[in-house]
C-alpha positions as CSV (number, residue, x, y, z in Angstrom):
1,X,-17.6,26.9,2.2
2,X,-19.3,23.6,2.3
3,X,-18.1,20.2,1.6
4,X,-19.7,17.8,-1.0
5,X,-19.3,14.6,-2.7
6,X,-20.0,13.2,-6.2
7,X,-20.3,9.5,-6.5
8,X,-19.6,8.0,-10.1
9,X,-22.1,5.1,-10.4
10,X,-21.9,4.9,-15.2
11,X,-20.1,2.1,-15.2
12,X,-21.9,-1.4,-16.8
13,X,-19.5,-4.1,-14.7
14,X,-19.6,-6.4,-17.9
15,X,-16.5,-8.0,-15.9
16,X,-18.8,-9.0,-13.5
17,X,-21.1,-11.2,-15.9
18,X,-23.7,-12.9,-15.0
19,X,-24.1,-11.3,-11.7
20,X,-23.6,-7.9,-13.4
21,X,-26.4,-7.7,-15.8
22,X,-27.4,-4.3,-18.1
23,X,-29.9,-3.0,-15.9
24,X,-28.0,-4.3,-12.6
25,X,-24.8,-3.3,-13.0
26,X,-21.6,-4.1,-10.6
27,X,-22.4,-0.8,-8.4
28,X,-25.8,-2.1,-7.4
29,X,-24.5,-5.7,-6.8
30,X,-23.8,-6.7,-2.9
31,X,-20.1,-8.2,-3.4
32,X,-18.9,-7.6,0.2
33,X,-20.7,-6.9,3.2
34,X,-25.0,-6.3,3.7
35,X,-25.2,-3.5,1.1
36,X,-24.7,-2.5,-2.4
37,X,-21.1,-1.1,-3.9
38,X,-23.0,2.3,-4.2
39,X,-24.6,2.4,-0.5
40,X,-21.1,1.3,0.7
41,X,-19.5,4.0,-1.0
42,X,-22.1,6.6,0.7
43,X,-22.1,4.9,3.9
44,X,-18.1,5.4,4.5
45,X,-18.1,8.7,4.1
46,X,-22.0,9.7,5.5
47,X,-20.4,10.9,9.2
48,X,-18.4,13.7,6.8
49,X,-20.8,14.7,4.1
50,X,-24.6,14.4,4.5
51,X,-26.9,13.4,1.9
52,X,-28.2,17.0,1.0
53,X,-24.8,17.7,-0.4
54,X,-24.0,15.0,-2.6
55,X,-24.6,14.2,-5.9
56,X,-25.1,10.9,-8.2
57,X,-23.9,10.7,-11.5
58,X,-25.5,7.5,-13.4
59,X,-26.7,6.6,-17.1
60,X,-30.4,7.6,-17.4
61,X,-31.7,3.9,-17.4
62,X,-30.5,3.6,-13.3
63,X,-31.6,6.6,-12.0
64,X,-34.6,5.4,-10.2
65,X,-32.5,2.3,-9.2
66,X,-29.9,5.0,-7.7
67,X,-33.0,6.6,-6.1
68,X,-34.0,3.0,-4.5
69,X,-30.6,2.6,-3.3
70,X,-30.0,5.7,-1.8
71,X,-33.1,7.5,-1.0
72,X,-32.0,10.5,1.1
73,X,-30.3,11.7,-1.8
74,X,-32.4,14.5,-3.3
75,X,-33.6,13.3,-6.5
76,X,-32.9,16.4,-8.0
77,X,-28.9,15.2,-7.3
78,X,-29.1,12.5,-9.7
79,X,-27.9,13.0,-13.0
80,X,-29.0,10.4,-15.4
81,X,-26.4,10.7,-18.3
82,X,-28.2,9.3,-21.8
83,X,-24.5,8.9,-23.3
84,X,-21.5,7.5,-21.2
85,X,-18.8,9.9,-21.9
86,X,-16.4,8.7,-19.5
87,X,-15.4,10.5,-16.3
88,X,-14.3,14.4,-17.0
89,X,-17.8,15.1,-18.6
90,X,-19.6,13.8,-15.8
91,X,-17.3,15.6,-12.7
92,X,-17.8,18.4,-15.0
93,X,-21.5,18.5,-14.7
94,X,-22.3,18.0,-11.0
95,X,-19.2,20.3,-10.7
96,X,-20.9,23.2,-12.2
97,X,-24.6,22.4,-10.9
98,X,-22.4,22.5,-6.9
99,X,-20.9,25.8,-8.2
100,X,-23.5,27.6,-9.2
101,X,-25.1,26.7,-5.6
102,X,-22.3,26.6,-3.4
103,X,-19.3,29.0,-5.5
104,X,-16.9,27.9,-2.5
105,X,-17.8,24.6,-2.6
106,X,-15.0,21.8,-2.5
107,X,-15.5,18.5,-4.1
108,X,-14.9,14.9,-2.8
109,X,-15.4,12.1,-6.2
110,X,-15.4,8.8,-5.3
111,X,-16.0,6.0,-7.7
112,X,-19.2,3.7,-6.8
113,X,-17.7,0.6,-7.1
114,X,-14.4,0.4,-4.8
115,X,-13.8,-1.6,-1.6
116,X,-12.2,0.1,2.1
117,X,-11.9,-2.0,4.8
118,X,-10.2,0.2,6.8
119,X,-12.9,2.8,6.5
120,X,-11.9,5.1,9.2
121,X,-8.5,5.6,7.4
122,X,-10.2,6.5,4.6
123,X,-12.2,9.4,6.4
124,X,-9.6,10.7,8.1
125,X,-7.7,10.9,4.8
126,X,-10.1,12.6,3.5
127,X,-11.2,15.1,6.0
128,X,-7.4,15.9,5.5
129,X,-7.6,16.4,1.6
130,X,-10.7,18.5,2.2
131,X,-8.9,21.0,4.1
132,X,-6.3,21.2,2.1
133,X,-7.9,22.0,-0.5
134,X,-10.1,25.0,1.5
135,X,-6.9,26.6,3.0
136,X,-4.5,25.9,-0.2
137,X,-6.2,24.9,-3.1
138,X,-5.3,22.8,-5.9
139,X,-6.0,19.2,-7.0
140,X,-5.8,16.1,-4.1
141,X,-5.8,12.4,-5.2
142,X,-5.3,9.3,-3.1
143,X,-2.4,7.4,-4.2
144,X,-2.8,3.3,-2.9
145,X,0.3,1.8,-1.6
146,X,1.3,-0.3,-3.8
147,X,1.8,-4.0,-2.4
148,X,2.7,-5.5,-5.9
149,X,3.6,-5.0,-9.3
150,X,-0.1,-5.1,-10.5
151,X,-0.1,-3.9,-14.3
152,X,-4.3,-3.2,-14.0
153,X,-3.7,-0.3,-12.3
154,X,-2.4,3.1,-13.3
155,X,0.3,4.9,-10.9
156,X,1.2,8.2,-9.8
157,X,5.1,8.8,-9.7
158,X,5.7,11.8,-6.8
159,X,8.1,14.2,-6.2
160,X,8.7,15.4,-2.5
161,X,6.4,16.6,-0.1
162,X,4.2,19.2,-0.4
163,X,3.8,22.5,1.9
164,X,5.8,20.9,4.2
165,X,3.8,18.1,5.0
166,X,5.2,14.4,5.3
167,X,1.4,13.5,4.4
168,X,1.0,15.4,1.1
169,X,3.2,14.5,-1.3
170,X,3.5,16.5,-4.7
171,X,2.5,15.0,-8.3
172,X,5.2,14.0,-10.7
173,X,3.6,12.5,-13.4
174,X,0.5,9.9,-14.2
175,X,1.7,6.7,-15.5
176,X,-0.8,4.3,-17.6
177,X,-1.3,1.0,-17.0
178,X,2.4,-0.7,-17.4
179,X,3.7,-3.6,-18.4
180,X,5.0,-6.5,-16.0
181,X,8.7,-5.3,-15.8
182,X,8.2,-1.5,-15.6
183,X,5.5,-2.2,-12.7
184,X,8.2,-4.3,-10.9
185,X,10.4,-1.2,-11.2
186,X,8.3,1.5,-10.1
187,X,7.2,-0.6,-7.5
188,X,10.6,-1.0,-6.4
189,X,11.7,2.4,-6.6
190,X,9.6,3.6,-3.8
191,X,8.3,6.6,-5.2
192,X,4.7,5.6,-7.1
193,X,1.3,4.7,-5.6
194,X,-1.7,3.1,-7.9
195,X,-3.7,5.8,-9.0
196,X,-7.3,5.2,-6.8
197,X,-9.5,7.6,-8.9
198,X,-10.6,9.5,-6.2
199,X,-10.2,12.9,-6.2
200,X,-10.9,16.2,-4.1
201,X,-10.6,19.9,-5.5
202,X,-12.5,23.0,-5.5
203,X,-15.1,23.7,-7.9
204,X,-14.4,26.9,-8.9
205,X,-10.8,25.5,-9.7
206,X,-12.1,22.5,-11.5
207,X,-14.6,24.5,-13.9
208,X,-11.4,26.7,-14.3
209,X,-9.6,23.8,-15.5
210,X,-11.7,22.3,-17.9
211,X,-12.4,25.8,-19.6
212,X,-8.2,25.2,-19.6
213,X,-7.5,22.0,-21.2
214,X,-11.4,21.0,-22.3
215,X,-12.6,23.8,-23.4
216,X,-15.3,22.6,-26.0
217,X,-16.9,20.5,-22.8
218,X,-16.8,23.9,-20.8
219,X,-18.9,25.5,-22.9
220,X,-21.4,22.4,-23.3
221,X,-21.7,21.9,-19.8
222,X,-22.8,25.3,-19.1
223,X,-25.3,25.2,-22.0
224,X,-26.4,21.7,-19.9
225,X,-26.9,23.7,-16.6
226,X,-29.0,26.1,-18.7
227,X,-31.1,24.6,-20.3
228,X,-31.7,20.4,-19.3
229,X,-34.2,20.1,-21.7
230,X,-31.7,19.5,-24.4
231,X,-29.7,16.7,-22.6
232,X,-29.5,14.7,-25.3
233,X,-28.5,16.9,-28.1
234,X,-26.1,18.0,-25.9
235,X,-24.9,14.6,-24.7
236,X,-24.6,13.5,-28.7
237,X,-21.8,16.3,-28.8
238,X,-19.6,15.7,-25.7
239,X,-16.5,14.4,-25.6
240,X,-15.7,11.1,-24.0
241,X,-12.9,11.2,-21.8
242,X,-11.5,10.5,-18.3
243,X,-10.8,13.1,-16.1
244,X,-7.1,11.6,-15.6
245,X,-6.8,12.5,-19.3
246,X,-8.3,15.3,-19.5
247,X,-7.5,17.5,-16.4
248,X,-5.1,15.7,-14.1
249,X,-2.4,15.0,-16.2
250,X,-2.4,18.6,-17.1
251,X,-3.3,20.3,-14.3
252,X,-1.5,23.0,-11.6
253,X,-1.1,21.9,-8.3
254,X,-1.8,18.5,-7.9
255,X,-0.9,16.3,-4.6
256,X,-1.5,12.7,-3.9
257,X,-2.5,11.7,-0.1
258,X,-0.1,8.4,0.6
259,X,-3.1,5.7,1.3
260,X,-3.1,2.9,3.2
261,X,-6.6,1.7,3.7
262,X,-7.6,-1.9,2.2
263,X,-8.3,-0.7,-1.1
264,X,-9.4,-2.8,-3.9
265,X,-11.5,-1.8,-7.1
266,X,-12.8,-4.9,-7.3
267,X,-12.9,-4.7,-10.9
268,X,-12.9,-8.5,-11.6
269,X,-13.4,-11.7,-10.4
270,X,-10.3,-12.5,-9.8
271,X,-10.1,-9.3,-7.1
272,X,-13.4,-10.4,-5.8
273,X,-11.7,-13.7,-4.7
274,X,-8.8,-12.0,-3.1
275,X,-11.2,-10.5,-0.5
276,X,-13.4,-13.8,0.6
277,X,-12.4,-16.0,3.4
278,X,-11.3,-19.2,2.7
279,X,-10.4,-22.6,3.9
280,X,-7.6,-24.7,4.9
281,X,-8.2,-26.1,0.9
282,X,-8.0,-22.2,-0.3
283,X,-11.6,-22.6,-1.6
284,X,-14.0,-19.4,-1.2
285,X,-17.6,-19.4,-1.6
286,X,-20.3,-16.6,-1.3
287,X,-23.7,-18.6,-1.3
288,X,-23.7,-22.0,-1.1
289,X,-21.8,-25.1,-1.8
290,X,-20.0,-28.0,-1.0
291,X,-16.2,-28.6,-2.4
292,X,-14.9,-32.6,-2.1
293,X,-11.2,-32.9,-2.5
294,X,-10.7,-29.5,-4.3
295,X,-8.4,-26.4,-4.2
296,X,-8.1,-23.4,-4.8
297,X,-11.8,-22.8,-6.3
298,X,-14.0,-19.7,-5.7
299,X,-17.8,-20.2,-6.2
300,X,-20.4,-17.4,-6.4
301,X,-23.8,-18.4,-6.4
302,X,-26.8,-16.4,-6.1
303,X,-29.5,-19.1,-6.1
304,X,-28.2,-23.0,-7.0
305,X,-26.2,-25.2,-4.9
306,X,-22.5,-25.7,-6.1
307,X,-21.1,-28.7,-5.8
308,X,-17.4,-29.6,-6.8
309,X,-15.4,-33.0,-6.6
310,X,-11.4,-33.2,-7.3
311,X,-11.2,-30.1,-9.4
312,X,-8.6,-26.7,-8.6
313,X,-7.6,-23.7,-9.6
314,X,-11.6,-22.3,-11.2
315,X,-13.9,-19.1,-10.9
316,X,-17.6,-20.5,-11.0
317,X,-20.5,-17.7,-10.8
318,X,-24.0,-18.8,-11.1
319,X,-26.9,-17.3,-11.7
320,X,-30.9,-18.2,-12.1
321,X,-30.2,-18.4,-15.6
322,X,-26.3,-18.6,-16.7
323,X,-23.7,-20.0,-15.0
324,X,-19.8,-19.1,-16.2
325,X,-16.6,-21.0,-15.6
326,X,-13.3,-19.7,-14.9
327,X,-9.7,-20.3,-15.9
328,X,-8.1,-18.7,-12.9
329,X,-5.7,-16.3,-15.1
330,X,-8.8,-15.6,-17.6
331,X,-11.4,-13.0,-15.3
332,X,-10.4,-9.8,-17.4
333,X,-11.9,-11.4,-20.6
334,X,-15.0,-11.8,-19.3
335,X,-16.4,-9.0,-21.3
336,X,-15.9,-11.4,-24.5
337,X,-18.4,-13.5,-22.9
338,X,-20.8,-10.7,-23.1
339,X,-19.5,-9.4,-26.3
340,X,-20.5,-12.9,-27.8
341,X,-23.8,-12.5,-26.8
342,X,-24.0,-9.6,-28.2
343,X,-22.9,-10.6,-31.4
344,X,-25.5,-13.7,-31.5
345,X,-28.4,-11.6,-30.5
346,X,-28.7,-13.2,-27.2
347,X,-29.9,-10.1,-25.0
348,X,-31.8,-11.9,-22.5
349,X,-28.8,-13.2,-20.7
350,X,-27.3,-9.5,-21.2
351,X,-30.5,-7.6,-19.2
């Protein structure tokens, strides 16, 4: 029975405009640390599961990009989806192509595009959840301690422990995203964690799951494994939705691993900020630049000098060619920034 990971890496960071750009997107950017999201995300967990057993899931357009990034990973282990169809379709495929390898095989997903400080918390968590699942079975998430009443998140409500174990805790219910008052609540109560997205399960029970609850994706993901060739016709005909959705939420068995490991999905600027140093002022910076008699500003600056005097309270990000200000409550509507440009047909700030 061998252990092997899936790393997510489909997402297009439009959040993360300009630095996040079409064709390099957020999990290719270096945001924290020396390396990119993606070689972060392989690196924490390389001492558990070697490069021969894990797989990439992209869009077509980065697989060579993926390959640059990570080049023990065998080529033939990353997928290059030509359709984004959210997250069940693509577990589902490197799911089958581990099975039909490894039928034992259990599965550790992680999404590309997360930050762990404390990275050997995270292993040892997941080490745990990887036995679990070989000796019991059933589905394992990592459920983030909550530390405030953040409504970007989703949650997972639980229900006892599990198989006796004061570190397995059994699944009540997902909870979507919630609004201000019911976070505050939850939060409160003591018994929901922010759902983290990661995930570790057999495959055998996985594939047995989606013939369950997803059946027309079942039978197109085998068709996939049997013949590639026809990738895109079958890609056209997929359905496009998250594995929350479409498994989790309606599977048997499902634990969450109580998580305490410094973790952040960095899915805006706004979370970016919260992990820079800053200075006596509260002003962070990753590049260069000079603040005069200003507060609470974060710059980001992959080339020009910044230079701010008796301003607060702003994002900046600059680029070669775009530079975008901030209102500091504003970074989730960045993405109508780069829906503009869409819509005036200015594509070469998008690529």
């Amino acid at each position: 029975m061998a252990r092997w990971l899936v790393i997510l890496a489909g997402g297009r960071g439009e959040r993360f405009w300009p630095l996040s750009r079409v064709m390099h997107p957020k999990q290719f950017l270096t945001l924290v640390g020396e390396r990119s999201m993606l070689q972060s995300t392989r690196d924490r967990i390389a001492s558990v599961i070697d490069d021969q057993h894990t797989f990439v899931v992209t869009g077509m357009d980065y697989v060579e990009k993926v390959s640059q990034n990570l080049p023990e990973v065998p080529r033939t282990q990353i997928l290059g989806e030509p359709r984004g169809c959210n997250t069940a379709p693509s577990i589902a495929w490197a799911a089958e192509l581990i099975y039909r390898q490894d039928p034992e095989a259990v599965m550790l997903v992680l999404p590309s595009d997360h930050v762990i400080q404390r990275a050997d918390r995270f292993r040892a968590l997941a080490m745990r959840a990887l036995a679990m699942a070989e000796e019991h079975g059933g589905f394992y998430t990592f459920g983030i301690v909550p530390t405030h009443p953040e409504t970007g998140y989703g949650y997972i409500e639980h229900n006892g422990s599990a198989f006796s174990q004061p570190d397995v805790m059994k699944v009540a219910r997902f909870v979507e995203k919630p609004p201000r008052d019911v976070a505050e609540r939850m939060v409160e109560s003591g018994r929901f964690y922010w759902n983290s997205g990661m995930f570790v399960f057999r495959a055998e029970e996985f594939l047995a799951s989606v013939r369950e609850f997803l059946p027309t994706l079942a039978q197109a993901i085998e068709v996939l494994a049997d013949e590639p060739e026809r990738q895109g016709e079958i890609f056209d005909e997929l359905p496009a939705i998250s594995v929350d959705h479409g498994i989790m939420e309606k599977a048997h068995q499902v634990y969450v691993l109580p998580a305490e490991i410094g973790w952040d999905d960095v899915g805006t600027f706004a979370s970016l900020a919260r992990l820079l140093p800053r200075d006596e002022e509260q002003n962070a910076v990753r590049g260069n630049a000079v603040f005069v008699e200003t507060e609470n500003v974060t710059a980001i600056t992959d080339g020009p000098l910044l230079s701010f005097v008796g301003v607060k309270d702003l994002y900046v990000v600059a680029t070669h060619d775009a530079v975008l200000i901030l209102g500091p409550d504003r970074s989730q509507d960045v993405r109508k920034v780069v829906q503009a440009l869409r819509d005036n047909g200015n594509h070469d700030h998008l690529l």
